[in-house]
Structures are given as structure tokens and as C-alpha cells.
N, C-alpha and C positions, 0 to 999 in steps of 0.2 A: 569578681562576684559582687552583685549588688545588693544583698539581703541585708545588709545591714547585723549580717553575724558574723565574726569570723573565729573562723576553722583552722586550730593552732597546727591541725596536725595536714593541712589540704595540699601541701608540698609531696608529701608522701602518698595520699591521695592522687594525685596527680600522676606521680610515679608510677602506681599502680594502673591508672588508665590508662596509661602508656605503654601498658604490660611488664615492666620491673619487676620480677620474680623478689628481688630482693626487700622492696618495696608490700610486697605482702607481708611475709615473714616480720618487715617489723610494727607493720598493722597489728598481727599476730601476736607480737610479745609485748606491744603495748594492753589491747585489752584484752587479751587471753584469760588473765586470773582472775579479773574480775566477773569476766562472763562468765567463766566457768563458775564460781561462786552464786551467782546469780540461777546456775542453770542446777546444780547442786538443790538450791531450795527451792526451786519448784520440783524437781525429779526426787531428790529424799535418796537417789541412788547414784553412787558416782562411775560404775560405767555408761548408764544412760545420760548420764549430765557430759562427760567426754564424748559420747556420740553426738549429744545436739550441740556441744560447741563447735564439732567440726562440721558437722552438718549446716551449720548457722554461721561457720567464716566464708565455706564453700559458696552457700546463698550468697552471703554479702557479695562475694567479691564479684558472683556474676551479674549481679546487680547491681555493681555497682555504677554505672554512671545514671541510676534513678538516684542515688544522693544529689540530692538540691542545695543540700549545704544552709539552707534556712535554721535548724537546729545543728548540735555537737552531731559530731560521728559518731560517738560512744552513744548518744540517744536510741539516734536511727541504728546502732549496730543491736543496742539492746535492746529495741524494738522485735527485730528479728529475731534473735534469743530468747525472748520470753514466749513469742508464739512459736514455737519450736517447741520448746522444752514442755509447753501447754499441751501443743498438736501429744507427744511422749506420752503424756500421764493422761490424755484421752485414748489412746489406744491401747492403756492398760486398763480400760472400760471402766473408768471413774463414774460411780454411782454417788451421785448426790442425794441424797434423803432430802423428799420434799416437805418444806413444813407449810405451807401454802393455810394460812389459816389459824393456824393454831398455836397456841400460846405458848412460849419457849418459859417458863416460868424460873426467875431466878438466873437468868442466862446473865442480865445487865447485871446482878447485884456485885459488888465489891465486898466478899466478908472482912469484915472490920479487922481479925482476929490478924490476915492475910495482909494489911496496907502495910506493917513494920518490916516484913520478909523483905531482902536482898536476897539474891540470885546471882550465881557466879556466871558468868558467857558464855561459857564452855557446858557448863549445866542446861542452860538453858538452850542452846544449839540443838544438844545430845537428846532434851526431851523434844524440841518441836521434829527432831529428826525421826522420832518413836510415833509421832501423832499419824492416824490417820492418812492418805494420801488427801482428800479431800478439802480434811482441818487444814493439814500443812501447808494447802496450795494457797486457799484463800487467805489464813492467817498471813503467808509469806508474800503474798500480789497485794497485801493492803497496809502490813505492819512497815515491809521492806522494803517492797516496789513501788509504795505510795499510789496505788490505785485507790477509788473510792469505790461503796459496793456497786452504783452503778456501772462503772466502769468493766468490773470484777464480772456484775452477771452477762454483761453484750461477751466478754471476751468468752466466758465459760459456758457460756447458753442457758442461765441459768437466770432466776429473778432476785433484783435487787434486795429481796426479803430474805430469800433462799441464801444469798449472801452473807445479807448479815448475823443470820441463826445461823450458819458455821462458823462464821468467822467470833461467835461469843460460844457456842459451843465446844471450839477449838481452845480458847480461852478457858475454859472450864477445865479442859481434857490435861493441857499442860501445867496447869497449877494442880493438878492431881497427881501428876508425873513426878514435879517435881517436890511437890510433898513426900511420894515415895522415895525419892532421889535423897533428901533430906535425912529422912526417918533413916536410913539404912547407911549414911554417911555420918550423921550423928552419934 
């Protein structure tokens, strides 16, 4: 392969093109957790995030000799995982609130009072897990997946503005969460 990348795991790859059953399985155990993690926070629900991870090794595998090997495997596999698990939480009829226009007021502000708080992981997991499907999609394609909002609104059909008043809306929604989280742990 001449791309000038290479693909630590393309031996295995290869296996698999070859039809290696065994060769799957450890495609499989290598990014299994991750994806599923991946596929957890866009879906918010873990048997639908099990569904698109098997859904989404299924795809790869029969697709697989479209890998070009240009990028990692893990990219191109969580490529497919993420529009997977996207396709999921569009068929549970994800209604975006248009704001097309109108002023989100307050949405960018940082309350001053809010900059000293620390947040434990597990806290904050637990509240983006309570948000919204919508909050949590976009929050999680741009905090975690490193999408930017344009990116965010081609994948989600949605506009770049629309993007970003969720994704500060969201922001709003989970430091409200975890305020409550706080107030009732304290």
C-alpha cells in the first residue's frame, strides 16, 4: 500500500479479506469497546447502541475491501458507527427546535459564579445521559466526536446555526442538571 499511512492492524485486515472468521472476531475485540462507547453517546440508550455496533461491524466487514487504508481503520470503522447510531436516533423522530433567526439570549454566557465548579465524570456522564436526545447528540458529535457545527448540521440535516443553539442550549441544560446533581449530593 502506497498512501503513505500505515495501518498497524492491516495484517488482520487482510485476514479478513481472505475470509478468516478468526480474523473478524479480533477486529471485533480490538474496537468493539470503543465503538460501543461511541455509539452509547449518540443513542443515550444501550440496547440501541448494541444494535448499532453490530449493525455497524456487520456493515464494515462487508465493506470491507472499500477501506483504502488512506486513514486508521478505527477512523473509517467509526465513520460507519457514528452514521449508524445517527441513522438510530433519526428514526426515533429527533425533532430539532428551529431557531432560525432568533436570538438565543444568554446561551454563550459563562456565569461567573459557575467557572470555580469541578464536576466528577461519572456526574457528568450521568447528566449528559438525562439531556435531551437532541442536546446530547449535538453536545456529544462536537464536545467528543470533534465535529465542528458545520459538519454537525450536513450530517444531521440541520443548519449550522441550528447547531450551534443546541449545542449552547445543551450546555445550559446540563449545568442545570448538574446543579441539581450537586444541591441534592451536598
Amino acid at each position: 500500500m502506497s498512501t503513505g499511512y500505515h495501518n498497524i492492524h492491516q495484517p488482520i485486515i487482510d485476514r479478513c479479506l481472505q475470509g478468516d472468521r478468526s480474523a473478524h472476531y479480533e477486529i471485533y475485540k480490538l474496537y468493539s469497546k470503543a465503538m460501543y462507547n461511541t455509539c452509547l453517546r449518540i443513542t443515550g440508550d444501550e440496547m440501541d447502541a448494541e444494535d448499532v455496533l453490530q449493525e455497524s461491524f456487520v456493515s464494515a466487514f462487508k465493506n470491507l475491501q472499500s477501506f483504502k487504508g488512506t486513514a486508521s481503520f478505527g477512523s473509517w470503522l467509526k465513520r460507519i458507527v457514528i452514521n449508524n447510531a445517527i441513522n438510530m436516533v433519526k428514526k426515533r423522530r429527533l425533532d430539532f427546535e428551529s431557531v432560525e433567526g432568533k436570538e438565543d439570549e444568554g446561551a454563550f454566557a459563562e456565569p461567573n459564579q459557575e467557572a470555580d465548579i469541578t464536576y466528577d465524570v461519572a456526574l457528568v456522564k450521568e447528566g449528559i445521559s438525562r439531556l435531551p436526545e437532541g442536546y446530547r447528540l449535538v453536545l456529544s458529535l462536537y464536545l467528543i466526536e470533534g465535529y465542528d457545527h458545520k459538519e454537525i448540521g450536513q450530517i444531521l440535516g440541520i443548519t449550522e446555526s441550528t447547531s450551534k443553539s443546541q449545542f449552547n442550549r445543551s450546555k445550559k441544560k446540563l449545568r442545570e442538571i448538574l446543579k441539581e446533581e450537586l444541591k441534592y449530593a451536598g
